[in-house]
N, C-alpha and C positions, 0 to 999 in steps of 0.2 A: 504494500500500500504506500502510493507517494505521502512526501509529507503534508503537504493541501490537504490531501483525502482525510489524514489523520488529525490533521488538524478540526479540520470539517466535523466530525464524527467528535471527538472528545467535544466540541460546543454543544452540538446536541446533546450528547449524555452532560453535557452539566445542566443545560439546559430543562431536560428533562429526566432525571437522573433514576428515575423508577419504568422509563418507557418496556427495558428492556425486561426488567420482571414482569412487567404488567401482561406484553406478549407470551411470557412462557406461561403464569397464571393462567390467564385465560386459556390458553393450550389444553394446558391439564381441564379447566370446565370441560370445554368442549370434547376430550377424551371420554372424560367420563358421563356428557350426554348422551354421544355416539355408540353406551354399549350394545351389544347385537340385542339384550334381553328386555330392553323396552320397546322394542318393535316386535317383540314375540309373541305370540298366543295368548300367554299369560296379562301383561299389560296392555297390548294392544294399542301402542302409541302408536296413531297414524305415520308411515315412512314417507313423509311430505317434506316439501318447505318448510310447512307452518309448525307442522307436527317438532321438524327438529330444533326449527327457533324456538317451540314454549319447553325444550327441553334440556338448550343453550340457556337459554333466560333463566331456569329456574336454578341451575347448577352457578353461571355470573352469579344469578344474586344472594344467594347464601354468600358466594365468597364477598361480593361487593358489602354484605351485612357485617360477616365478620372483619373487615379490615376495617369500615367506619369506624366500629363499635371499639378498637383496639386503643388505648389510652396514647401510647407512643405517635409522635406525630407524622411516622411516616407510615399510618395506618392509613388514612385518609388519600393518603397521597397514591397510593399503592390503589386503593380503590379507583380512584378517580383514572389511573393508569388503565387499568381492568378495564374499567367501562371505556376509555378509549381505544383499547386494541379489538373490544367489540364491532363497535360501531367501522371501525377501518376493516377489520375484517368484512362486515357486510355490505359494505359500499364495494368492496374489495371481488365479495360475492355478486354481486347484483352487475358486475360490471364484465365478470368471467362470464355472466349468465346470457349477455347481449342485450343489459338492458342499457339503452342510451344515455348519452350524458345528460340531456337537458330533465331526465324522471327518474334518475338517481338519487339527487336530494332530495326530490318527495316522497319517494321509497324508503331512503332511510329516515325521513321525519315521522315516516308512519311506523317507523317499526320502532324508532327512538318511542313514541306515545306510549306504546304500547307495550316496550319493556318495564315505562314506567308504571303505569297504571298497576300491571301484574306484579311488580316490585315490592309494590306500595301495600298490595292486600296480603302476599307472603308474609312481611314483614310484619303488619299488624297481627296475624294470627299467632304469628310465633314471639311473638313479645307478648301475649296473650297467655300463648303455652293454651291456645286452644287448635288440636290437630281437628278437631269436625269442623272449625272454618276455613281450615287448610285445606282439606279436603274439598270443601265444597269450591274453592276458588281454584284449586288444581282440576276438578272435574267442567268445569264454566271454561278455561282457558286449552287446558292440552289438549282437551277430546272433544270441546266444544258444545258439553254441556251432556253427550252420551257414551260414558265409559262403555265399554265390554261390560255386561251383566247387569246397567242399569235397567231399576225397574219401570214400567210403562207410565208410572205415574211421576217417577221421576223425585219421588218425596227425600231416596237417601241417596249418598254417595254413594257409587257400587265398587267392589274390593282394591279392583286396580290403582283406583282414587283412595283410598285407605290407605292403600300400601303405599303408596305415593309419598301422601303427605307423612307416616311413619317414616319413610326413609329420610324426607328433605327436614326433619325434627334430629332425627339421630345426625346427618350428616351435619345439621348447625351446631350440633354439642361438640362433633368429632375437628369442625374448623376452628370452632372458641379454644380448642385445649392444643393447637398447635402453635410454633412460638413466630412472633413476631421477625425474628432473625430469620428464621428459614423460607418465611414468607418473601419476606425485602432481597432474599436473595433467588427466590422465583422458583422456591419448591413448595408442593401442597400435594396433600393427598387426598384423594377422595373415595370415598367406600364404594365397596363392589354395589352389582344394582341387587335386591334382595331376588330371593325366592317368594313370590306369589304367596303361596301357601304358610309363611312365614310368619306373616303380617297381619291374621284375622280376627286379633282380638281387637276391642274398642277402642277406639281413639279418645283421650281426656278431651273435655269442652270446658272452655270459661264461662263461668256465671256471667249470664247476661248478653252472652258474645252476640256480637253484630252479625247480619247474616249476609 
């Protein structure tokens, strides 16, 4: 690498001195949205588009939660990183995809909305520590309102939506308890996707939870 180049490159990383974590973090989300066993039988994540962005979205935002949440001030930082290597990813996507330039930015505006909005209800449920609003906002967004086994009246969440939000409760316990160092240096782990059958006892609910 000439010296320009290097030059060039180190202003950036001062510049933005978290970008390069933020890229491997978000890697690992997306790893572990993409495993083969949410599009199986069992949960029956649609293998769409959408299906995979609310499956991206939900893995980002546990870790976007757990960096905010992190007292150290390059917890925030690291988040804000996260969420940008998202968003370049899917412009990144949308632009592999053949969608043109001038309905790119309002492709990723809409999906920018939208990660929010879903962001916004994860997070209330789970600072709650109520998993049946988890539920019910995981079964409204991933499957669009009809898991695999929901019933015709549609009154509960059906299993896959259960297991769901059990898993995205344990994975937030399991990001809280990893350390800040390992993070800022752009390692995380994130748990295998469960077993179906794993997941059927009752989900805690908050008194009074919003629905």
């Amino acid at each position: 690498m000439g010296r320009h180049r290097r030059r060039l490159l180190d202003t950036l990383l001062r510049r933005r001195p978290h970008e390069r974590a933020g890229f491997a973090l978000y890697g690992a989300a997306v790893a572990a949205a993409r495993a083969p066993a949410w599009f199986g039988p069992g949960f029956g994540v649609p293998d769409t588009l959408d299906g995979r962005f609310d499956l991206v979205g939900l893995h980002a935002a546990l870790l976007i939660r757990r960096l905010r949440r992190d007292p150290d001030r390059r917890g925030p930082a690291l988040a804000q990183a996260v969420f940008d290597a998202m968003f370049a990813d899917m412009d990144r996507s949308l632009r592999e995809m053949g969608v043109g330039d001038l309905s790119v930015g309002a492709r990723v505006r809409r999906m920018w909305e939208a990660f929010h909005g879903r962001a916004k209800a994860y997070e209330t449920a789970l600072s709650a520590g109520d998993g049946a609003a988890l539920a019910e906002a995981l079964a409204r967004n991933v499957w669009r309102g009809a898991p695999p086994g929901t019933a015709s009246d549609g009154a509960a969440a059906a299993a896959p939506a259960l297991a769901l939000a059990r898993h995205a409760m344990a994975e937030d316990a399991a990001l809280a308890a990893q350390p800040i160092e390992a993070l800022a240096a752009g390692r995380v782990s994130f748990l295998p996707a469960p077993a179906l059958a794993a997941s059927a006892a009752p989900l805690p609910a908050a008194d009074a939870a919003p629905v």
